[in-house]
DSSP file (Angstrom, degrees, kcal/mol; ACC not computed):
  #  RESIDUE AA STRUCTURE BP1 BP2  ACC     N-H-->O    O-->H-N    N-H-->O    O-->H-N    TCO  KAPPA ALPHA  PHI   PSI    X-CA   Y-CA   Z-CA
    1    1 A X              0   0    0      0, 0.0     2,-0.2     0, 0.0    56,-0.1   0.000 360.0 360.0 360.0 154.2   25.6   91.2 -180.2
    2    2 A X        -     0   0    0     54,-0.2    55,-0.0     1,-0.1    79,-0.0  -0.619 360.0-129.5-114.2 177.6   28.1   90.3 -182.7
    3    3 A X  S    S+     0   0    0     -2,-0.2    78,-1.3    77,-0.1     2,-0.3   0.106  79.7  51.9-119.3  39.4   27.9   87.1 -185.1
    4    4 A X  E    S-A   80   0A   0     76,-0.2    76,-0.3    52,-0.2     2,-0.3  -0.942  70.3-124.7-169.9 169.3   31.4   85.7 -184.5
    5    5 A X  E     -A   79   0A   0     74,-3.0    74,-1.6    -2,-0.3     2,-0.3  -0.877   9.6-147.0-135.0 121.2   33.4   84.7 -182.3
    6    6 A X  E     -AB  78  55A   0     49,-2.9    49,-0.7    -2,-0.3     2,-0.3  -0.896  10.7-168.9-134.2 130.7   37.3   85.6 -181.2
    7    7 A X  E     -A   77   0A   0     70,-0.9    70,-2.8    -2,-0.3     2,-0.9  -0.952  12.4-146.0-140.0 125.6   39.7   83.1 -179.7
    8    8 A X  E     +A   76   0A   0     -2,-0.3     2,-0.3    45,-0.3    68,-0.2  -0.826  37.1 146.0 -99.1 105.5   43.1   84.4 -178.3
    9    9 A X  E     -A   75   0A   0     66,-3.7    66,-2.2    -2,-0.9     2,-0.4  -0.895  43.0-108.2-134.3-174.7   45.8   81.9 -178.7
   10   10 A X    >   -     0   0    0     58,-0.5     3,-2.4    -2,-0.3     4,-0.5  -0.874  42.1 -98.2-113.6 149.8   49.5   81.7 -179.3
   11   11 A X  T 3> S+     0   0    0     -2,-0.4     4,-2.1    62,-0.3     3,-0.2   0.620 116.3  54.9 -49.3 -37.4   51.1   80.7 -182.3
   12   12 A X  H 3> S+     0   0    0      2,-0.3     4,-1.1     1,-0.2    -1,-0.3   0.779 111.3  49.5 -62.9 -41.1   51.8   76.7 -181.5
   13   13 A X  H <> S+     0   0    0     -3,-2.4     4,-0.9     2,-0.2    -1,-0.2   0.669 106.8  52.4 -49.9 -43.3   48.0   76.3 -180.7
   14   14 A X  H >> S+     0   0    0     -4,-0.5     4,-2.6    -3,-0.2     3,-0.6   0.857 102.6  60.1 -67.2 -45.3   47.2   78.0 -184.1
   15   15 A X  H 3X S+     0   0    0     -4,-2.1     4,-2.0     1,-0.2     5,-0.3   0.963 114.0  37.2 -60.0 -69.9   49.7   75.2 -185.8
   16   16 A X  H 3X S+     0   0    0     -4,-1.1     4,-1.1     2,-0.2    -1,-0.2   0.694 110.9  59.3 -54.6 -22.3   47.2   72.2 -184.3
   17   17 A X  H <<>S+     0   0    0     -4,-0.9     5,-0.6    -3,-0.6     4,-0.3   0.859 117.5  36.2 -66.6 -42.6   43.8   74.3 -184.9
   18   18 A X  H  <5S+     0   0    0     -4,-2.6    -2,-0.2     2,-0.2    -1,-0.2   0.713 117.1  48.8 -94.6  -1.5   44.9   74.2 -188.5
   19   19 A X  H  <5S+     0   0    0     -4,-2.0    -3,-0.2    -5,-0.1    -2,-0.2   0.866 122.8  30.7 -84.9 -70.7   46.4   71.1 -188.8
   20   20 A X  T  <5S-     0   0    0     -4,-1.1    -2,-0.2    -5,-0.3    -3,-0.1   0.523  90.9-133.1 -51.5  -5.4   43.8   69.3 -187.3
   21   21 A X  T   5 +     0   0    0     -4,-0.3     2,-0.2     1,-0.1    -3,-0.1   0.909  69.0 101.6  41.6  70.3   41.1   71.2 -188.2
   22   22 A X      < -     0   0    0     -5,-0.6     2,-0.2     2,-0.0    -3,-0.1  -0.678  62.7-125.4-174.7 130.0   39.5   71.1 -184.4
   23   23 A X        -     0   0    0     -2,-0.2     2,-0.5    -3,-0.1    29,-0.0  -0.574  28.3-128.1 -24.6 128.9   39.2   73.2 -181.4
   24   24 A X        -     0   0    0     -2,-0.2     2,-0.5     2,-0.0    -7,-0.0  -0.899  19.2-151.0-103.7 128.5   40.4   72.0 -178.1
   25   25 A X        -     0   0    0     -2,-0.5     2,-0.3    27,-0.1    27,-0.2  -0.984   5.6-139.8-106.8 134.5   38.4   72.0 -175.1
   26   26 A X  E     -C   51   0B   0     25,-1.4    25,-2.4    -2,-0.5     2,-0.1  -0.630  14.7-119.8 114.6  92.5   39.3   72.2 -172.0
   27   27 A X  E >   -C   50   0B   0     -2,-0.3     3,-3.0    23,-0.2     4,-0.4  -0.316  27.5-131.9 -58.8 113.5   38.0   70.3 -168.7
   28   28 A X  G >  S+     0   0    0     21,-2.1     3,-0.6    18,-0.7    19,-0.2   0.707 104.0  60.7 -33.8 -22.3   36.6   72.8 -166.0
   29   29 A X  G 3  S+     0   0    0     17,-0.5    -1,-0.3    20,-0.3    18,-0.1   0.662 104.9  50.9 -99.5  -5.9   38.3   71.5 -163.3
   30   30 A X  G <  S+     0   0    0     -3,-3.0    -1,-0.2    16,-0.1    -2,-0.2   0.181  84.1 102.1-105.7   8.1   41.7   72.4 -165.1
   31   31 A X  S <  S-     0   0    0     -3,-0.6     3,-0.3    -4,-0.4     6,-0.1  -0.405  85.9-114.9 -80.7 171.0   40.8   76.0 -165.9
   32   32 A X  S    S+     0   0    0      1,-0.2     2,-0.6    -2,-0.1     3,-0.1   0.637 104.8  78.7 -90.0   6.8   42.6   78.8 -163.4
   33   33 A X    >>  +     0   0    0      1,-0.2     3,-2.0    -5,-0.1     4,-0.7  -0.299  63.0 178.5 -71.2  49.5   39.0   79.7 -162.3
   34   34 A X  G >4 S+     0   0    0     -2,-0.6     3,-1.3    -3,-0.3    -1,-0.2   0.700  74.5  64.7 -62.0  -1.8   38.3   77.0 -160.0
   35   35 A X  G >4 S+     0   0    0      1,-0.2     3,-1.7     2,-0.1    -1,-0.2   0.800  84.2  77.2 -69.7 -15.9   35.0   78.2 -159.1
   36   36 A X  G <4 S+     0   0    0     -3,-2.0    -1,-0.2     1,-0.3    -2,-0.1   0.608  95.6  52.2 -41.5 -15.0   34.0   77.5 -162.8
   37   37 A X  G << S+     0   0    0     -3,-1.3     9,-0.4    -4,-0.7    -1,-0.3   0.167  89.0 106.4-112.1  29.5   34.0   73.9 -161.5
   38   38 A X    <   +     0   0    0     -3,-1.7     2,-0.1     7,-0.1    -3,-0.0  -0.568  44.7 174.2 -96.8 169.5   31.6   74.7 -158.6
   39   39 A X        -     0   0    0     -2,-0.2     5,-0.1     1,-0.1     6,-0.1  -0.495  33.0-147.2 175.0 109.1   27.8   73.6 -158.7
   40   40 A X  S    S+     0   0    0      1,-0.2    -1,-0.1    -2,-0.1     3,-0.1   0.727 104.1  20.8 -37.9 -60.6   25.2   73.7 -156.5
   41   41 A X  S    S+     0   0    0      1,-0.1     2,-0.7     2,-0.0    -1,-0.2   0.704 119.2  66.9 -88.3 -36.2   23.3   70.4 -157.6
   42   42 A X  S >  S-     0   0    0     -4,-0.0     3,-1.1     1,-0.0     4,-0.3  -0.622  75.5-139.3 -93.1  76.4   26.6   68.7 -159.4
   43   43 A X  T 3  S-     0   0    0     -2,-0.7    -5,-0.1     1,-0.2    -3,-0.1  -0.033  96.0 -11.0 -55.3 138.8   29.8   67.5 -157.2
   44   44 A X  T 3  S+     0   0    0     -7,-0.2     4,-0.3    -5,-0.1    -1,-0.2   0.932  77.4 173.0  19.0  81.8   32.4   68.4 -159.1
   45   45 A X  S X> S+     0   0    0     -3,-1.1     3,-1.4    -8,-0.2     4,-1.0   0.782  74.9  73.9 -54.5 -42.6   30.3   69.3 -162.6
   46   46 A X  G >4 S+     0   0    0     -9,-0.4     3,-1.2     1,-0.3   -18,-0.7   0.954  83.7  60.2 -81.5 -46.0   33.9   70.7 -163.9
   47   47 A X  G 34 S+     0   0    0      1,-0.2    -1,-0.3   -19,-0.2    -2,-0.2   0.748 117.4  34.0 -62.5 -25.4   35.6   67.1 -164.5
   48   48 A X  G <4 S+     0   0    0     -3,-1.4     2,-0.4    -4,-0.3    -1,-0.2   0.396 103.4  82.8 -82.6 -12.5   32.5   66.4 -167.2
   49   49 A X    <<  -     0   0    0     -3,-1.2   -21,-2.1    -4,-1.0     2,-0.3  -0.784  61.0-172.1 -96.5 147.3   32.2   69.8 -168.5
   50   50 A X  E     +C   27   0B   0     -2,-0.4     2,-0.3   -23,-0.3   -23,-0.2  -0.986  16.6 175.4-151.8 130.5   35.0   70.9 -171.6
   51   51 A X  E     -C   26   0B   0    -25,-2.4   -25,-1.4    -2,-0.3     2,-0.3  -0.893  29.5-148.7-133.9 162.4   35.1   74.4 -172.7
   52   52 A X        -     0   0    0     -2,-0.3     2,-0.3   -27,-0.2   -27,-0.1  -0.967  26.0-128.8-132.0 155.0   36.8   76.9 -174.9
   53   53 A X        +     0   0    0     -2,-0.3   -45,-0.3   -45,-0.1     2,-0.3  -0.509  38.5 164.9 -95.3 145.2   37.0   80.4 -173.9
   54   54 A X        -     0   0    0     -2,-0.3     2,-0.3   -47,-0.1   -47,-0.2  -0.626  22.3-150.3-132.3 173.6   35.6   82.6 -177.2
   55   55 A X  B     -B    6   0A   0    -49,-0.7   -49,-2.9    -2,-0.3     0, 0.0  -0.796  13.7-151.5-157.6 151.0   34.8   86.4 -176.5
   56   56 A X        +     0   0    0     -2,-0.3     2,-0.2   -51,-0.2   -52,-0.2   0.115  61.8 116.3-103.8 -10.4   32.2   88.3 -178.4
   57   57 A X        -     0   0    0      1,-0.2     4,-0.1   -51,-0.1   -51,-0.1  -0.499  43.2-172.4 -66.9 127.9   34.0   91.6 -178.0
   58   58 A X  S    S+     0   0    0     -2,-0.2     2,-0.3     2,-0.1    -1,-0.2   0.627  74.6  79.2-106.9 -14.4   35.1   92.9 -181.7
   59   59 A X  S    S-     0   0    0      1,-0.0    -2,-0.1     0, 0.0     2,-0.1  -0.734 103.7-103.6-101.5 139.4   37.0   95.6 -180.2
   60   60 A X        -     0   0    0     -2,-0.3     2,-0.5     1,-0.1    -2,-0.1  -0.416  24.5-136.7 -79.3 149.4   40.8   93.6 -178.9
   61   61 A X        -     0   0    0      1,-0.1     4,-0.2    -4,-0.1    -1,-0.1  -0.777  11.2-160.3-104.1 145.6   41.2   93.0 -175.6
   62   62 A X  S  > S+     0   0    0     -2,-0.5     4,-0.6     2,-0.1    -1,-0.1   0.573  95.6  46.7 -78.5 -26.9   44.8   93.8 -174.2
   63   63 A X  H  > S+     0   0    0      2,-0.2     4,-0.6     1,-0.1    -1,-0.1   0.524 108.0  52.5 -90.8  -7.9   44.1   91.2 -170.9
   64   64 A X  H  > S+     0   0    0      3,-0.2     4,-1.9     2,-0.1     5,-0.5   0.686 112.0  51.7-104.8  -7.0   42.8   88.6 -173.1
   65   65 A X  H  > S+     0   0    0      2,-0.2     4,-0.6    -4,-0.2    -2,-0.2   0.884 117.0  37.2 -60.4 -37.6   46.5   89.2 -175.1
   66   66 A X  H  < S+     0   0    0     -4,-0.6    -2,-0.1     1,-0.2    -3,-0.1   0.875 117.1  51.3 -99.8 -37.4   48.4   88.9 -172.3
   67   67 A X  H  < S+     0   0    0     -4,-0.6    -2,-0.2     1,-0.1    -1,-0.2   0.842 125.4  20.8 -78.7 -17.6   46.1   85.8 -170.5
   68   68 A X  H  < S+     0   0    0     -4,-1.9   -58,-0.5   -59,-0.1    -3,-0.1   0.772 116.0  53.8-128.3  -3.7   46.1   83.4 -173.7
   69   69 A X  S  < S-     0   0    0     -4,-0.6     2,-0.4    -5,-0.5     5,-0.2  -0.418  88.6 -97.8 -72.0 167.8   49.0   84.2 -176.1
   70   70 A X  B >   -D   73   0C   0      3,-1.0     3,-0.8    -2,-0.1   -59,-0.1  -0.767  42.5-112.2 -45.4 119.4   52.6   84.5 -175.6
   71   71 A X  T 3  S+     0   0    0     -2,-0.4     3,-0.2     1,-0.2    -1,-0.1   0.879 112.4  35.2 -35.1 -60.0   53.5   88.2 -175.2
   72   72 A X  T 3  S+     0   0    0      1,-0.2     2,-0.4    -3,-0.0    -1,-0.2   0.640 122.7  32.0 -72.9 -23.1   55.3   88.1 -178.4
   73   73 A X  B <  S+D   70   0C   0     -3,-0.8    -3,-1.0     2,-0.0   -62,-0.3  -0.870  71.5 128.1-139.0 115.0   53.6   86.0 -180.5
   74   74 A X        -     0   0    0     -2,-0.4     2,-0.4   -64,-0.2   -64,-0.3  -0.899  32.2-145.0-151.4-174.8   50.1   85.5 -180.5
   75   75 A X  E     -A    9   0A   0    -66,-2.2   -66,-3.7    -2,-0.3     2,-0.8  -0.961  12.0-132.8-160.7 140.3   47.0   85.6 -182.8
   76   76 A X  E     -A    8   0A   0     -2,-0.4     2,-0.2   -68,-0.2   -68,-0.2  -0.649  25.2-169.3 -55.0  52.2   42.8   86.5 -183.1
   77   77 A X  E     -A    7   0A   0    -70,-2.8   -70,-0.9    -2,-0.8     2,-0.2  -0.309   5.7-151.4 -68.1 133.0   41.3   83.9 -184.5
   78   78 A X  E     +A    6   0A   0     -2,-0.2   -72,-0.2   -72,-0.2     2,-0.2  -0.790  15.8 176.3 -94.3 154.6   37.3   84.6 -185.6
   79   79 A X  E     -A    5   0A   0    -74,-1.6   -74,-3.0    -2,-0.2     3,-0.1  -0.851  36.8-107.6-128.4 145.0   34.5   81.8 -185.9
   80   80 A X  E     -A    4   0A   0    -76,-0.3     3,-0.4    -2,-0.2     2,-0.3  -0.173  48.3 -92.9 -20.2 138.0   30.9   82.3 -186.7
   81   81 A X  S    S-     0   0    0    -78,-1.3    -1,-0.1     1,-0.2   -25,-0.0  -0.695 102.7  -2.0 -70.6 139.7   28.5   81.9 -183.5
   82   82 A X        +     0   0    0     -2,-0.3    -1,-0.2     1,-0.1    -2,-0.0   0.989  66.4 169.3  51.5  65.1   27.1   78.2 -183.2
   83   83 A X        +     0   0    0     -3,-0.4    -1,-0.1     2,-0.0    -2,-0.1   0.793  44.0 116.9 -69.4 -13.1   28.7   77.0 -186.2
   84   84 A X  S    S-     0   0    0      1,-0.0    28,-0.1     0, 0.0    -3,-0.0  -0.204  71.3-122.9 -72.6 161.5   27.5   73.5 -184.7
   85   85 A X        -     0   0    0     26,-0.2     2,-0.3     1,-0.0    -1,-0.0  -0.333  28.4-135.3 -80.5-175.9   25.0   71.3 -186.3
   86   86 A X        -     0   0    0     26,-0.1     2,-0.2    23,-0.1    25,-0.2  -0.935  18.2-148.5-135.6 149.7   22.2   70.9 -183.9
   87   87 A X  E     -E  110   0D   0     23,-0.7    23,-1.6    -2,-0.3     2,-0.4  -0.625  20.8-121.4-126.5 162.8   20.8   67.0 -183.5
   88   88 A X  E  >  -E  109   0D   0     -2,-0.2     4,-1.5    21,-0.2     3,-0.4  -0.930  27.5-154.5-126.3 117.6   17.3   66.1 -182.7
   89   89 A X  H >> S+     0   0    0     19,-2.1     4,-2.2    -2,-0.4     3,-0.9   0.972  90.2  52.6 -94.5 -20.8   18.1   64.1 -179.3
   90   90 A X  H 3> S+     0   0    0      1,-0.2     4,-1.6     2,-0.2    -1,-0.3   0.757 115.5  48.8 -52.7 -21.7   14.9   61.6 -179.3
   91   91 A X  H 34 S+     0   0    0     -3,-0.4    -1,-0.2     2,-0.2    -2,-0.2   0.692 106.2  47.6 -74.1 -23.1   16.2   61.1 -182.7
   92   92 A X  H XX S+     0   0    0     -4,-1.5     3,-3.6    -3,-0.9     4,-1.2   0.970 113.4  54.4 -71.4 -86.1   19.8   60.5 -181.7
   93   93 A X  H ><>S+     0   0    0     -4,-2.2     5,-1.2     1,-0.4     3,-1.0   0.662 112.5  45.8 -27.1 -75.9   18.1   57.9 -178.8
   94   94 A X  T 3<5S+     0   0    0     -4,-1.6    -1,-0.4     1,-0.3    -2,-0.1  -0.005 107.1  49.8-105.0  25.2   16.3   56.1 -181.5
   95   95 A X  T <45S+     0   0    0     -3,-3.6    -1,-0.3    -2,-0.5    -2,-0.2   0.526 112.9  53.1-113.0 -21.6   19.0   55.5 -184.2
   96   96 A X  T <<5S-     0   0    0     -4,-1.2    -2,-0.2    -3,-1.0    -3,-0.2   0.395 105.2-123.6 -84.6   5.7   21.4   54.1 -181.5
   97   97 A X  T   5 +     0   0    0     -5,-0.4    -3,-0.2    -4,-0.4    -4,-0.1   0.648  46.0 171.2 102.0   2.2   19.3   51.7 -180.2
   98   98 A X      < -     0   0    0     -5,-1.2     2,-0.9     1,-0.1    -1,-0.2  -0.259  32.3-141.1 -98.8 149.8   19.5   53.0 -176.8
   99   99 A X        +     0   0    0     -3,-0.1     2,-0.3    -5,-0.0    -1,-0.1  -0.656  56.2 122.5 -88.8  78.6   17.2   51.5 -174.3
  100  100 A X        -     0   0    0     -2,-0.9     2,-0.2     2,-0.0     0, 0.0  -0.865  63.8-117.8-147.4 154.8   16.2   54.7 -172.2
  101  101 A X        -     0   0    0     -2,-0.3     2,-0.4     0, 0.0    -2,-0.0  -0.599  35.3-143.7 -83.6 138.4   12.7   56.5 -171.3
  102  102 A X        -     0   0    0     -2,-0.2     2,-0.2     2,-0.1    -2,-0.0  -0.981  10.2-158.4-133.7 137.0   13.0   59.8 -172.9
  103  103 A X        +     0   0    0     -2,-0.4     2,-0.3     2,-0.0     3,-0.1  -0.594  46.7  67.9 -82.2 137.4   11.4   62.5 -171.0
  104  104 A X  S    S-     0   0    0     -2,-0.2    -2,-0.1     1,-0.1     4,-0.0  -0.873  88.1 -77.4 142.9 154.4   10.5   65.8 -173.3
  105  105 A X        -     0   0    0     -2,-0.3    -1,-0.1     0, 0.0    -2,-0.0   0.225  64.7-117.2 -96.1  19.7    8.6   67.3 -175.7
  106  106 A X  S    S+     0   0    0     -3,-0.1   -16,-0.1     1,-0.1   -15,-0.1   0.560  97.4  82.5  71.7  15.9   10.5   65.7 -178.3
  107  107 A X        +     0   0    0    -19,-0.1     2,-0.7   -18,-0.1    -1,-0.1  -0.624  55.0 134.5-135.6  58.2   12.1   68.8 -180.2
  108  108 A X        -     0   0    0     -2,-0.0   -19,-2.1    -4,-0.0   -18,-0.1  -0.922  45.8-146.3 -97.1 115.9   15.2   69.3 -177.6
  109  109 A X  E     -E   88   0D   0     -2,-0.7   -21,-0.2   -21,-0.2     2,-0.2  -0.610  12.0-160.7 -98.9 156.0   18.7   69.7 -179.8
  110  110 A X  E     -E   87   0D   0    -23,-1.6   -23,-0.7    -2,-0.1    -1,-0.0  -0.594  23.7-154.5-124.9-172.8   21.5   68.7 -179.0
  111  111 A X              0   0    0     -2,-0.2   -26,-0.2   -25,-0.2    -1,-0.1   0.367 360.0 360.0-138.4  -5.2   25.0   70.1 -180.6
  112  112 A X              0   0    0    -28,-0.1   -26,-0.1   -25,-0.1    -3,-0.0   0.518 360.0 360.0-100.9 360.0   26.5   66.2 -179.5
């Protein structure tokens, strides 16, 4: 497995990543899969879930050129895997105040 992470975009995307310093995610229910917004337990799971699509592949994909760049202009960006920091979420519950039963063994992270 490899220990970073490759994001296909076109150049205009690249302009906001780095201007902003942020990744944009993406609401399931507006990706071109829709069965990525399907769910067994959840009706429509997709409208709460926000993704962005990364690849693990180091060798370049030619379908993932043509599905998220511009033909002509487009770019590879790499990230580390999990660069997020990871939160302690009974600890999270109890520095906001929040009034909630928390269910757990108490060492579940969270990466919000």
């Amino acid at each position: 497995m490899s220990e970073v992470l490759y994001h296909y975009t076109n150049i205009e995307s690249l302009a906001l990543i780095l201007k902003n310093r942020t990744i944009r995610l993406n609401s399931l229910n507006k990706m071109d899969d829709l069965e990525e917004n399907l769910s067994s337990d959840v009706k429509d799971i997709g409208m709460f879930t926000y993704v962005s699509s990364w690849t693990d592949q180091d060798r370049e994909s030619i379908a993932l050129w043509k599905q998220y760049t511009n033909h002509d202009a487009g770019v590879r960006i790499e990230l580390k895997q999990n660069p997020f920091k990871k939160y302690n979420v009974k600890d999270m519950i109890s520095e906001q105040g929040l009034n909630t039963i928390f269910y757990g063994n108490g060492d579940m992270k969270s990466i919000i």
